[in-house]
KOLNU-444398 format. One record per residue (C-alpha): residue in three letters; x, y, z. Coordinates in steps of 0.02 Angstrom, whole numbers, plus 50000, padded with zeros to 5 digits. Layout:
BEGIN
AlaXYZ/...
***
This chain:
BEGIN
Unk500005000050000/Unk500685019449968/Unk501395029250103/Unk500365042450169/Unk500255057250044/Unk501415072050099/Unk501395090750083/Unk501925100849928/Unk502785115749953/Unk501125126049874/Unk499915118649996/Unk498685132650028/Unk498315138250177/Unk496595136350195/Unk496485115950141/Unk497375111450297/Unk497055090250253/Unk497355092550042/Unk498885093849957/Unk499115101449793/Unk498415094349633/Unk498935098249481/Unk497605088949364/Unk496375095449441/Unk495755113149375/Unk494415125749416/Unk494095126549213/Unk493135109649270/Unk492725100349114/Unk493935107848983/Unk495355102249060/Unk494815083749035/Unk493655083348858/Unk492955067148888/Unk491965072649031/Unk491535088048943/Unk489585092948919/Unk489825095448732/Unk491205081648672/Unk490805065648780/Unk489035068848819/Unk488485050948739/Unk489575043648865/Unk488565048149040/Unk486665055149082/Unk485785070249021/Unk485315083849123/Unk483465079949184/Unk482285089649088/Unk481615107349145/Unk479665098249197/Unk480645082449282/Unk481685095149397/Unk480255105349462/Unk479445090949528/Unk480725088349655/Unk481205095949805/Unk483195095849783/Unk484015108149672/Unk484315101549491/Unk486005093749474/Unk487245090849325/Unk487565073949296/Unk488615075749131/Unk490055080649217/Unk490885083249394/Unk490975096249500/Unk492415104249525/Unk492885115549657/Unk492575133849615/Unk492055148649664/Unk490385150649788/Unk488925157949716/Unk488575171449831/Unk486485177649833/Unk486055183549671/Unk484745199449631/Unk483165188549670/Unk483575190349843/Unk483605172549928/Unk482745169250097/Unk483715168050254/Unk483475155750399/Unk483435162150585/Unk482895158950748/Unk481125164450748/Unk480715177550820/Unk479875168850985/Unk481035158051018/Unk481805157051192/Unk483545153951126/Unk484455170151125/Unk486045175851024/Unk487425176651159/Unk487865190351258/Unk489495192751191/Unk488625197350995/Unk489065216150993/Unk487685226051043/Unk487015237250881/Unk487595252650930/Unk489515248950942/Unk490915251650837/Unk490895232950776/Unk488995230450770/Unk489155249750640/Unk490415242350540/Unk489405226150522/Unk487835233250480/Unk488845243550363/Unk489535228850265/Unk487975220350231/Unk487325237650173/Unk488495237750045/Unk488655219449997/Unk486685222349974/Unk486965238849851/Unk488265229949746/Unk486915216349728/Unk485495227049680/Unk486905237549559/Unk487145220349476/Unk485605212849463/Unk485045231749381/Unk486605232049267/Unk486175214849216/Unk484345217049165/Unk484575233649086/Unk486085230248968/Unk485865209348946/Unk487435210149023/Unk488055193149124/Unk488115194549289/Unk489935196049389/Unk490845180949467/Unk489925176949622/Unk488315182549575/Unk486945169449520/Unk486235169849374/Unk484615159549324/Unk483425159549187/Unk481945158149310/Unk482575173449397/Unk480765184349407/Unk480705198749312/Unk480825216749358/Unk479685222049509/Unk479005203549527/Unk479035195449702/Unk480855189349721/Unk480805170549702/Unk481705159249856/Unk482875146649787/Unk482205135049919/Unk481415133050102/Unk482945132550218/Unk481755128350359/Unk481985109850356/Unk483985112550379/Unk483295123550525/Unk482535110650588/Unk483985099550588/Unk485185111750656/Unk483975113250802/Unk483825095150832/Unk485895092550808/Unk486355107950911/Unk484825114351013/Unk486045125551143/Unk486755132850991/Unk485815132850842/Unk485245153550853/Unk487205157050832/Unk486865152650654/Unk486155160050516/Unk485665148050362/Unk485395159050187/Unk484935147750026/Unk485815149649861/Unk485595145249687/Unk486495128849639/Unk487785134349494/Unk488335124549344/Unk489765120749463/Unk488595110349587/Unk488335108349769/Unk489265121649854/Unk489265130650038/Unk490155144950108/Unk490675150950303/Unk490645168350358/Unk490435177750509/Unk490975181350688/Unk491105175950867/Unk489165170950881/Unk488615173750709/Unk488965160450593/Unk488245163750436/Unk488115149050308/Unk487585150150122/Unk487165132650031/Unk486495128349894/Unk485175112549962/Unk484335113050131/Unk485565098950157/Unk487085106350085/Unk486735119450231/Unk486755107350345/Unk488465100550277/Unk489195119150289/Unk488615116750477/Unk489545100150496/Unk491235108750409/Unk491095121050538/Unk491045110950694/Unk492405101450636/Unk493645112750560/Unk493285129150647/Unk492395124950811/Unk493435109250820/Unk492365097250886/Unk491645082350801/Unk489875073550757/Unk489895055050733/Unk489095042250665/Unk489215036450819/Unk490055047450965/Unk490145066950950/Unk491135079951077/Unk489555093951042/Unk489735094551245/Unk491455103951233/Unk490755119551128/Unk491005134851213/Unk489435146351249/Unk489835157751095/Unk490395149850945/Unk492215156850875/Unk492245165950732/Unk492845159550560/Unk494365167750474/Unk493775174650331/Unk492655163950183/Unk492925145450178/Unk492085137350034/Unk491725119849991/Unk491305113049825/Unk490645092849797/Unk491845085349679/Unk490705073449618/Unk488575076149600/Unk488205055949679/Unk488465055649862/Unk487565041449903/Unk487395031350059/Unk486825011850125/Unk486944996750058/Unk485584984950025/Unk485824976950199/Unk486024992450290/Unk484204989650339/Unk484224971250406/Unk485984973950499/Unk485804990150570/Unk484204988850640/Unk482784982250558/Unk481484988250696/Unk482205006450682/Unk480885020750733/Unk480815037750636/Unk481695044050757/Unk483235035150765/Unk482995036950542/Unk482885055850577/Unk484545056950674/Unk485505045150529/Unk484965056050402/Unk485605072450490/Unk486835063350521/Unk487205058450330/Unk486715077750287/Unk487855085150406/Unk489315074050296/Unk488855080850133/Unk487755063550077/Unk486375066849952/Unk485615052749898/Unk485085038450028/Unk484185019649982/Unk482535017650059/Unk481925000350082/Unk480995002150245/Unk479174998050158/Unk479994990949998/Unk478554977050021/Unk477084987450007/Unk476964989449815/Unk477464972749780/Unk475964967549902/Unk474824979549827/Unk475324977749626/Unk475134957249645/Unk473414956749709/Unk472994961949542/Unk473914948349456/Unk473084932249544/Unk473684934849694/Unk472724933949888/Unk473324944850025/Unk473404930250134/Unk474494920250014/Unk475654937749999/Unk476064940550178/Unk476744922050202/Unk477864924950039/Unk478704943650115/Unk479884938550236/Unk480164947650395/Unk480894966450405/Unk482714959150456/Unk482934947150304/Unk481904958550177/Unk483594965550099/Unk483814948950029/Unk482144947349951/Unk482364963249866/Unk483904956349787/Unk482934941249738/Unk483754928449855/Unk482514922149956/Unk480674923850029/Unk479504920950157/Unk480954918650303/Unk480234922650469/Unk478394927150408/Unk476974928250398/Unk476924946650416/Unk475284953750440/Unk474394968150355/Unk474614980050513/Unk476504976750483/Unk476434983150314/Unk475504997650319/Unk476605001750483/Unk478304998550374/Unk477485007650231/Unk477015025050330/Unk478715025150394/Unk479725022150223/Unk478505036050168/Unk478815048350322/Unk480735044250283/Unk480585048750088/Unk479775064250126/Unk481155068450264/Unk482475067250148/Unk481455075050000/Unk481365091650118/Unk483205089550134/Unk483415092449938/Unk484215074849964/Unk483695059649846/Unk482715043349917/Unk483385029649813/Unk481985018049798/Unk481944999249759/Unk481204995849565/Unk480424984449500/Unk481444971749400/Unk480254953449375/Unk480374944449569/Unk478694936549585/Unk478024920849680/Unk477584901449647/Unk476544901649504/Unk476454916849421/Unk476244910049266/Unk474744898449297/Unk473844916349362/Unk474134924849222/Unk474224918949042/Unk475824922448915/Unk476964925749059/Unk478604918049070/Unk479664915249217/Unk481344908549255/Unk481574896749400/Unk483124906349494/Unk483654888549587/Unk484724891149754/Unk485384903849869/Unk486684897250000/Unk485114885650034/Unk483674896150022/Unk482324893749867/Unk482364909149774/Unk481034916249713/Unk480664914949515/Unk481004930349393/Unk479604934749290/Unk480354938249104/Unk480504957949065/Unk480324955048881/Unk478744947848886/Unk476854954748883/Unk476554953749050/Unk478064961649151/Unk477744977649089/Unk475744980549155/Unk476434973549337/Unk477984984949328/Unk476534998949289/Unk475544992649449/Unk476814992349555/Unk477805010249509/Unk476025017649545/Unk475635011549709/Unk477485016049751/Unk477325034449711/Unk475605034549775/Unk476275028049949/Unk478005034549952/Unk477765049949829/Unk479245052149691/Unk480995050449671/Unk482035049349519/Unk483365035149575/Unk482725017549584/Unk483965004749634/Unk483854986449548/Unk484864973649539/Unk484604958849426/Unk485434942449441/Unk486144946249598/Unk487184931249670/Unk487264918349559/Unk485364922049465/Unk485064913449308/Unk484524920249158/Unk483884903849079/Unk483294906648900/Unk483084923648926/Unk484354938148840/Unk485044947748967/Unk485194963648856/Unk483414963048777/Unk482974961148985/Unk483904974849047/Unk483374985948922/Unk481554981048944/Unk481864984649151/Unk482335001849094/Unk481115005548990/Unk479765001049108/Unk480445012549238/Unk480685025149106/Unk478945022949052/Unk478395025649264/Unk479775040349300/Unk480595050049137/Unk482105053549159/Unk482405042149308/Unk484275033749349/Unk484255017049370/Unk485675011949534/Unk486424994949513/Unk487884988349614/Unk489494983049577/Unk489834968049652/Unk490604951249600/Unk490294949849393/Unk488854962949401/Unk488434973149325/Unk488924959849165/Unk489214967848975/Unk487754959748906/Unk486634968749038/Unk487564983048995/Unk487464981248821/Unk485324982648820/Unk485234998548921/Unk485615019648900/Unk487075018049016/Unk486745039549029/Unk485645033349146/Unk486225023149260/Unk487275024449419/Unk488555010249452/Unk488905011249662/Unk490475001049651/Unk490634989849806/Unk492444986249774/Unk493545001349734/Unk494484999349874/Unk494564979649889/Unk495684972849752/Unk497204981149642/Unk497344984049444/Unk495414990149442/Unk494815001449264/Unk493105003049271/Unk492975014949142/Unk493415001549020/Unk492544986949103/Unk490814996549116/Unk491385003948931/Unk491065025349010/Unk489475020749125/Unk489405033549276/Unk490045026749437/Unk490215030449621/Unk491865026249713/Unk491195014149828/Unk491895005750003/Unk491234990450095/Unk492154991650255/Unk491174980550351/Unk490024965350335/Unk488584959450442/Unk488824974250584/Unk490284964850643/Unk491184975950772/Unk492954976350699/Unk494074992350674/Unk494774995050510/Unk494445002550353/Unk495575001250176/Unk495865022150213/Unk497535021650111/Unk496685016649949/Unk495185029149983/Unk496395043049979/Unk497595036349860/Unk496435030749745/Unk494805043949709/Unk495535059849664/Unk496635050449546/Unk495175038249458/Unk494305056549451/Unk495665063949367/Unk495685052149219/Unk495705059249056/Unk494215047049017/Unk493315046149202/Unk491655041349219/Unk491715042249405/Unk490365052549458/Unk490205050449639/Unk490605040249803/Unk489445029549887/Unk489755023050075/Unk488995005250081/Unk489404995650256/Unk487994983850283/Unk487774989550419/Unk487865006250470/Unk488605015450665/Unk489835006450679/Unk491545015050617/Unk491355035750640/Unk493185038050601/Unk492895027750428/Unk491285037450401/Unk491995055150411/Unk493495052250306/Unk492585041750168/Unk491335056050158/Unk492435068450170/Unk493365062450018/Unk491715072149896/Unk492185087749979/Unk494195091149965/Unk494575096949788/Unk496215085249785/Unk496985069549872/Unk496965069350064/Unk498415067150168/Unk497805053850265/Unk499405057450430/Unk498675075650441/Unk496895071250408/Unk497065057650547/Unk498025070750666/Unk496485083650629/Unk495255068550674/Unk496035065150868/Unk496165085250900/Unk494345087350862/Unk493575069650896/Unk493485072751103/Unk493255091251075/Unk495205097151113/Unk496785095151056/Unk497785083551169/Unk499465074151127/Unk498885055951189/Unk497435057051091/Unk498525059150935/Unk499565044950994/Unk498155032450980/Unk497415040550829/Unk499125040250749/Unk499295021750804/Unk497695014650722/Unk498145024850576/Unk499645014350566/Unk498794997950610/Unk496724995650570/Unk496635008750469/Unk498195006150336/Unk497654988550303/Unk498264982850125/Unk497184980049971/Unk497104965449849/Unk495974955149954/Unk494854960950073/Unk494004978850100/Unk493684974650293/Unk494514969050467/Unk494554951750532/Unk493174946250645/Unk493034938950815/Unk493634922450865/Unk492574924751019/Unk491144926350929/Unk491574911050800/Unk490844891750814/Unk492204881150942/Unk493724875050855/Unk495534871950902/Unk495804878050699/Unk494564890550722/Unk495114906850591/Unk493474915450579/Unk491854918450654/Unk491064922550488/Unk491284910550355/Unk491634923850219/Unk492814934350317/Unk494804936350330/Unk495584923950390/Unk497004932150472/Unk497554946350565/Unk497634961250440/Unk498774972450545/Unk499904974350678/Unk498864969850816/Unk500004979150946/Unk499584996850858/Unk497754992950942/Unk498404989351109/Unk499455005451094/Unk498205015651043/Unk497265010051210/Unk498605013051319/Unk498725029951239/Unk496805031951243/Unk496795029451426/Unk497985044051482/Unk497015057451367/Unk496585072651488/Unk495075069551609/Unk494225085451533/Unk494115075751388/Unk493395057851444/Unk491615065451469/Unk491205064851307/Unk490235053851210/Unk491335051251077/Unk492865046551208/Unk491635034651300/Unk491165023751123/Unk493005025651056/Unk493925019751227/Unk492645005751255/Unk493085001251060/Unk494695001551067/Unk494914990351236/Unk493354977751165/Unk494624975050992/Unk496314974951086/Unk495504960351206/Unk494844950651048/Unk496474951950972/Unk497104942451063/Unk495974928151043/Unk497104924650894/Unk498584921051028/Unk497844912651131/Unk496944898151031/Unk498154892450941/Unk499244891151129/Unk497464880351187/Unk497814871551028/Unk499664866251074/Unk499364861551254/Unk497764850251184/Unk498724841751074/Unk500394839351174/Unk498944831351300/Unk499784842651443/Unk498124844951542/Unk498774858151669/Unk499444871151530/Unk497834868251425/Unk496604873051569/Unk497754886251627/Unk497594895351444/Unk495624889451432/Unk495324900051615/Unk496294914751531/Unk495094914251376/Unk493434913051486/Unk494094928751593/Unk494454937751442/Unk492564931351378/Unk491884938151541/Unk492754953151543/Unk492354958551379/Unk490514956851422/Unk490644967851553/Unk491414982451443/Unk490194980751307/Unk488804981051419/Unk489424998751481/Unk488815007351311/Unk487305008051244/Unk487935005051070/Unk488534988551119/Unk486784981951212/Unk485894967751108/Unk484334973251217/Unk483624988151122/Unk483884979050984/Unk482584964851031/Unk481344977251127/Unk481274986750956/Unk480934971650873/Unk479344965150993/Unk478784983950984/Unk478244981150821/Unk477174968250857/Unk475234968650833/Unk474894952950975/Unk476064942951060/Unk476154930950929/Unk476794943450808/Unk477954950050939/Unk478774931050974/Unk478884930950757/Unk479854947250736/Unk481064946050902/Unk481544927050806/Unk481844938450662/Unk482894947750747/Unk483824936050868/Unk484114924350696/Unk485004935750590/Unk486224938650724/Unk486394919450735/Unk485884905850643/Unk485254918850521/Unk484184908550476/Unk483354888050473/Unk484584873850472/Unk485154870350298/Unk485544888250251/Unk486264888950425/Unk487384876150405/Unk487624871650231/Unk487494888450186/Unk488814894450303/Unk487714910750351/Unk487874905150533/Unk488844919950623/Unk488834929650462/Unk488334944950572/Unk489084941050719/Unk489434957350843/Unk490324959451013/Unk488634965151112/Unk488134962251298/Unk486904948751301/Unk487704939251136/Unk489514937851235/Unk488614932351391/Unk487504920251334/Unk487704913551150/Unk489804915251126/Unk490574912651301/Unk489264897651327/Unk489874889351158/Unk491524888951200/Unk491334884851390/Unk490374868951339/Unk491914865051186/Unk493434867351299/Unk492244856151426/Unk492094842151303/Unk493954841751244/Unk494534840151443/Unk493404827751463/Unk494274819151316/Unk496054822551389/Unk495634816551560/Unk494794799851480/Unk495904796951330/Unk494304799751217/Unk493974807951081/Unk492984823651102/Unk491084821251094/Unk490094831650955/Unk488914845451003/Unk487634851550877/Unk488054871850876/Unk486474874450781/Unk485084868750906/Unk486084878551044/Unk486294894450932/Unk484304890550878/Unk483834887651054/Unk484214904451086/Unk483544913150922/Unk481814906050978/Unk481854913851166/Unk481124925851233/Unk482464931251386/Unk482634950451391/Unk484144958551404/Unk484414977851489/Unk484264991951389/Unk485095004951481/Unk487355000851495/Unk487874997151650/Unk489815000651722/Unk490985016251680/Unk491845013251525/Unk493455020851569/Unk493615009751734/Unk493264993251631/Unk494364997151468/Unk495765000251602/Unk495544984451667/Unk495634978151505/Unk497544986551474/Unk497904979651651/Unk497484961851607/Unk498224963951415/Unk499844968351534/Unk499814954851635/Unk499284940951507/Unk500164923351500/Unk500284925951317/Unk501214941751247/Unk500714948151102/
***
C-alpha cells in the first residue's frame, strides 16, 4: 500500500488536510474533454429535463460532468430567503454578539449595506444592458422579472430544523441563507463572527453540511456516526477567518447498502431514521436507499395479478431478512407478516422519503425488475418466468421475464402504488441476477433494456442504481440499456488492485464505493490508504466516468472515524493526506487538542486503518464470537482469515487512549471510542491465545491447557462487562425494538426470532449450516458475549478436557440447536449500559499487561 501522501511546498493555507493537485482545474470540464458537456456527452446522463426538475424538492444537478471546486455563488438579485431563529424563540444570540450601537455592530451593519447595494447594482446592470452577471453573482433563467416578488431558491426551514435538533444550545448562533445551485454544483460557504455564523448553501442539506464543516474545522469538535464531543462547545461559537468554501467534487453522494436495513436495525423508529439522516446531511451525503416499506407495492401491485393477501404476507419475509428478498434471494423467512405490519413499514418508508425529500436529498427507491412468487404464470396467461434455483440454501424466488407481455402492466402497477405511497423520486435501485441468478433462456440485454424502459415509462428521466459487486453489473446487461442513465455504486474500489472501470463498464457513471464492514461485525479498520490514494486520481482520468462516492457498510454506526473520512473524500478538491487528516480527526474527535489522543489516533492509523488492498475491503472478525474449534480462523465464514495488521498498534492506541486529559473523557465520543478500542485489543488476542489452547491440547499437557482455557473465559467475561457499559454495544434495544412492532404477542415472538436469527443462525438449518450464514453477522454486544459466545466455547473446551482426562475423543455438540435455542427465546436483556467505560477498558490494558501470552 502507498505511504501516506505528503505536503507540497504550494499547499494553501486554507485546505489544511489537501495537498496540491495539479490535474485538477477550476476550468472543470475543459481540462479533461471526455467529461466535457459538449464532446463526451453520449458517454454519461443528460441533464433531467426542465418539467422532471420542478417536481422535486432538491436543486437540479448536472450529471454530465463533475463538480469541480470553484468559486461560491454568493445571493444573486432575486434576493434569497434567510433562515433564523424565529422570532419567539427562547434561545437568545449570546451576550457577547456586539450590541448594535458599537463600533463593531456599525461596521457590520455597514458591510451588509453595501454587499446588498453591489447586489441590487448588479442585478440592475444585468437586466438593463443583457449584460452577464459578475463572478459570484447567480444567474438563472427563472430569475423573476423586474418588480415581481423575488423568488426563494428554496425553504431553508427543514435544515433549521435539523440544526435545532443537532445543536439545540447553539443553533440561534447561526444564520442559514439559501443559494442558487451553479453549473459548478453543490457548494457552501462560512462567514461571520464570534456568535454569528452565517452559512450560504445551495440544498437545505448542503446547509447542513456547511454546519458540519464548521464544527469540525473551525469549532473543532466532532459529530459521529456514532460518538460526538458537541458537549465541549464553548457558549459563543468562535468566529471563522475569513470565507471558507466547499465545492462537491462529484454530483452522487450516496449512502447504504442493501443490507444496511436488516443489519443496522431492522425495527428502527423515525426517530432514530431522523438522526442518521442528519447525520448523513451534516457529511455532505445526498442521495440515501430507502427500503423500509419496499414490500408494500409489491403487496399491493400482485393482488391484481392472481394473487390473495393472505397468500402475499406468508411469501414477504420479515423486516430483518427483507434486503435479501429485494435482491431476489430468498422469501417468506420469518413470516407471515401481517397487514398491520405493512402499512406500519409503509408509513414510515413514506415519512422517511419525505424527510429526505425536504432535505433536497434523493430517496433511492427499490424498482421493479420481474421477482414474483410460485406460480405466476398459471395466474396469468403468456407470462414467462425463470426458476432462479438456490441461494446458500434458500429457494429463490422465480423472475418473471422483462421482455414479455406481462412484466410491463405489473411493473406499471407496482411504480404507481409506490409513488402513490411513498411519493416520487428519480433514483430506483435494481439489481438483477444478483448472486449467482440465472438468466435461463432469457437475453440479458433485451431484459435489461426492457427493466429500463419500464421504469422510464413510470419516472422519465429516472437513473436506474445497480451495484457493483462480484461479475455485476455483466456487459450483456450493459449492452441493452442507456448507460446515461444509470449509476454504478461500486462495492469494490477499494478491495482489490489493477481496477479500470471505465473500460470494464465501457464510460457508464460510477460512484467510488467502500464496503468496510460486513454483517455489523464490530471490527476496526477500514482500507483508508486506497480511499485517499485512489479517488482523486480515478477522478482525474482523462476518460473518468466516476461521478460520485457511495458509502455502503451493511451495516451502518459502527466505524465514525471511517465514516467522516470516506465522506469527506466528495468535499476536498484534491487527494487527502491521510497522517494530517488523521492528526485533525484526534484534535477534534473529544472536543480538544491533546497529545495522547494523537498517539492512539496516529497508532490505528498505522495499524486498522492502513490495512493493505488486493483482498479484502474489511478487518478480521472475532474468534470469540466464531463456532468452537482448536483451527478456528473466523467467526464468519466469508471473512479474513488472518490478522490484517499489527495487532499491537491497537493495544497502543489504548494505552494511549487511557491517559488522554480527564476534561476530555466526558464525552460521548471518548466513552464509544475507549470502550472500542479496549473491546478490539481484548479480541485480538483471541488469535494468541487459541492456537496456545491448541498446542497444550494436542501435546495432552492437561495443566497448561486449562490454565490458557481459564485465561480465555476471563477475557470472555470481561469483555462482556465492557460492552455492556455502552449503549451502542447492548443487544437489548435491539430485541425490545423488534417486539415493539408487534400487533399481538404472537407477532411479537415472530419478529424478536427475526431479529435474534440474523444475528445467529440467520436463519433455518440448511442455510445455516450448509449455507455457512451462521455467524455471518456476528457482533461483540452484551447479552450475545454472555450468553450465545462465552457459553459455546465453555461447553467446547468442557468436552475436549473431558477427552484429555479419559483418553477419548471429544464428543460432538450440535452448535445449531444451541445457537437456535436461543434465536427462539424470549429472555430480555437491559437496555440501559451498566459500568463506567473508562474503569473497565483500564482493566482491560491491566489484564492485556499481565497476560500469559504476549502479544
Amino acid at each position: 500500500m502507498p505511504g501516506p501522501v505528503r505536503y507540497g511546498t504550494a499547499r494553501p493555507a486554507a485546505d489544511p488536510f489537501v495537498r496540491p493537485f495539479a490535474l485538477r482545474t477550476c476550468q472543470g470540464a475543459r481540462a479533461h474533454p471526455a467529461r466535457g458537456a459538449t464532446t463526451a456527452r453520449r458517454n454519461f446522463p443528460h441533464p433531467r429535463p426542465p418539467a422532471r426538475r420542478a417536481r422535486h424538492a432538491r436543486p437540479p444537478t448536472r450529471d454530465d460532468h463533475p463538480y469541480m471546486a470553484g468559486t461560491f455563488p454568493s445571493p444573486g438579485p432575486t434576493g434569497a430567503s434567510v433562515s433564523r431563529p424565529s422570532a419567539g424563540s427562547s434561545r437568545r444570540r449570546p451576550p457577547s454578539r456586539p450590541p448594535a450601537g458599537s463600533p463593531t455592530g456599525r461596521r457590520r451593519r455597514l458591510r451588509r449595506r453595501i454587499a446588498l447595494a453591489v447586489t441590487v447594482l448588479v442585478a440592475v446592470t444585468a437586466a438593463v444592458s443583457g449584460a452577464p452577471p459578475l463572478p459570484g453573482t447567480t444567474a438563472s433563467a427563472s430569475s423573476p422579472a423586474p418588480g415581481s416578488p423575488a423568488a426563494e431558491p428554496f425553504d431553508a426551514s427543514p435544515a433549521r430544523a435539523g440544526l435545532e435538533r443537532l445543536l439545540p444550545s447553539h443553533a440561534a448562533q447561526f444564520t442559514l441563507v439559501p443559494v442558487r445551485e451553479s453549473e459548478a454544483g453543490a457548494s457552501f460557504s462560512l462567514t461571520g463572527g464570534a456568535g454569528d455564523i452565517v452559512v450560504r448553501g445551495t440544498s437545505p442539506a448542503t446547509l447542513l453540511t456547511g454546519v458540519g464543516w464548521y464544527l469540525k474545522q473551525v469549532a473543532g469538535v466532532d459529530v459521529g456516526w456514532p460518538g460526538d464531543s458537541l458537549g465541549r462547545l464553548p457558549g459563543t461559537l468562535p468566529a471563522v477567518s475569513g470565507t471558507v468554501t466547499r465545492s462537491a467534487a462529484v454530483p452522487h453522494r450516496y449512502a447504504l447498502n442493501d443490507t444496511d436495513e436488516g443489519y443496522s436495525g431492522p425495527y428502527r423508529d423515525f426517530a432514530s431514521y431522523e438522526r442518521e439522516i442528519d447525520l448523513m446531511a451534516l457529511h455532505g451525503v445526498n442521495e440515501v436507499f430507502v427500503p423500509t416499506g419496499a414490500e408494500y407495492p409489491y403487496y399491493r401491485a400482485l393482488q391484481d395479478f392472481g394473487y390473495e393477501a393472505e397468500e402475499l404476507r406468508r411469501w414477504i419475509p420479515a423486516p430483518a431478512h427483507q434486503g435479501w428478498w429485494l435482491l431476489q434471494n430468498l422469501s417468506g423467512f420469518a413470516g407471515p407478516v401481517s397487514e398491520q405490519l405493512i402499512e406500519a413499514r409503509a408509513a414510515l418508508g413514506a415519512r422517511i422519503a419525505r424527510h429526505l425529500r425536504s432535505l433536497g436529498m434523493t430517496p433511492v427507491l427499490p424498482g421493479y425488475f420481474g421477482t414474483v412468487p410460485p406460480d405466476f404464470t398459471a395466474r396469468n396467461p403468456g407470462a414467462h418466468t425463470v426458476p432462479q434455483g438456490r441461494w446458500v440454501g434458500f429457494g429463490r424466488p422465480d423472475w418473471l421475464d422483462p421482455t414479455g407481455p406481462v412484466f410491463a402492466r405489473l411493473a406499471a402497477v407496482y411504480y404507481r402504488h409506490q409513488r402513490q405511497r411513498f411519493g416520487d423520486s428519480d433514483m430506483f435501485k435494481m439489481d438483477l441476477l444478483h448472486e449467482g441468478g440465472a438468466p435461463g433462456t432469457v437475453d440479458v440485454s433485451a431484459a435489461a433494456g426492457a427493466v429500463q424502459r419500464a421504469l422510464e415509462a413510470a419516472r422519465p428521466g429516472a437513473t436506474w442504481v445497480m451495484l457493483g459487486w462480484q461479475l455485476n453489473p455483466t456487459p450483456a446487461l450493459l449492452h441493452g440499456v442507456d448507460r446515461r442513465r444509470l449509476l454504478i455504486v461500486d462495492g469494490l474500489s477499494d478491495r482489490y488492485d489493477e481496477l479500470d472501470r471505465e473500460t470494464r463498464w465501457g464510460g457508464t457513471p460510477y460512484a467510488f464505493g467502500t464496503i468496510p464492514n460486513f454483517g455489523g461485525h464490530t471490527s476496526i479498520g477500514a482500507n483508508t490508504g486506497a480511499w485517499v490514494s485512489r479517488f482523486h486520481a480515478w477522478l482525474a482520468k482523462p476518460d473518468s466516468a466516476l461521478r460520485g462516492i457511495a458509502y455502503l457498510p451493511e451495516a451502518t454506526g459502527t466505524n465514525p472515524v471511517a465514516f467522516g473520512l470516506f465522506t469527506e473524500l466528495a468535499w476536498q478538491p484534491g487527494p487527502i493526506d491521510q497522517q494530517r487528516w488523521f492528526a485533525g480527526y484526534a484534535a477534534r474527535r473529544y472536543g480538544g487538542a491533546d497529545r495522547h489522543a494523537a498517539a492512539a489516533w496516529e497508532a490505528l492509523r498505522l495499524g486498522p486503518y492502513s490495512m493493505r488492498t488486493g483482498s479484502w475491503s474489511e478487518p478480521q472478525d472475532s474468534l470469540f464470537a466464531a463456532r468452537p474449534s482448536l483451527t478456528a480462523s473466523t467467526a464468519a465464514r466469508w471473512s479474513p482469515k488472518a490478522m490484517r495488521y499489527d495487532a499491537a498498534t491497537v493495544e497502543r492506541a489504548l494505552a494511549e487512549l487511557l491517559r488522554v486529559a480527564p476534561r476530555l473523557r466526558t464525552s460521548d465520543a471518548y466513552r464509544f471510542d475507549v470502550v472500542d478500542v479496549a473491546r478490539q485489543a481484548l479480541t485480538n488476542r483471541a488469535r494468541v491465545l487459541l492456537p496456545r489452547i491448541r498446542a497444550a491440547y494436542e501435546a495432552r499437557d492437561l495443566d497448561a491447557f486449562r490454565a490458557l482455557v481459564r485465561e480465555w473465559g476471563a477475557a470472555e467475561e470481561l469483555l462482556g462487562r465492557l460492552v455492556g457499559s455502552d449503549r451502542r454495544f447492548l443487544v437489548g434495544p435491539w430485541l425490545a425494538a423488534a417486539r415493539s412492532w408487534g400487533a399481538d404477542p404472537a407477532e411479537r415472538d415472530r419478529l424478536e426470532y427475526d431479529a435474534r436469527s440474523i444475528l445467529t443462525t440467520w436463519a433455518d438449518r440448511v442455510p445455516s449450516e450448509s449455507g455457512g450464514l451462521h455467524d455471518y453477522a456476528n457482533r461483540e454486544w452484551s447479552g450475545l458475549v454472555r450468553d450465545v459466545y462465552a457459553p459455546r466455547w465453555a461447553a467446547y473446551f468442557a468436552s475436549l478436557d473431558r477427552a484429555l482426562v479419559n483418553g477419548t475423543e471429544p464428543v460432538a455438540i450440535d452448535w445449531f440447536a444451541r445457537d437456535d435455542a436461543w434465536a427462539r427465546g424470549h429472555r430480555s436483556y437491559p437496555t440501559l449500559p451498566s459500568g463506567d467505560p473508562f474503569t473497565l477498558a483500564a482493566e482491560v490494558s491491566r489484564a492485556l499487561a499481565e497476560a500469559s501470552t504476549p502479544a
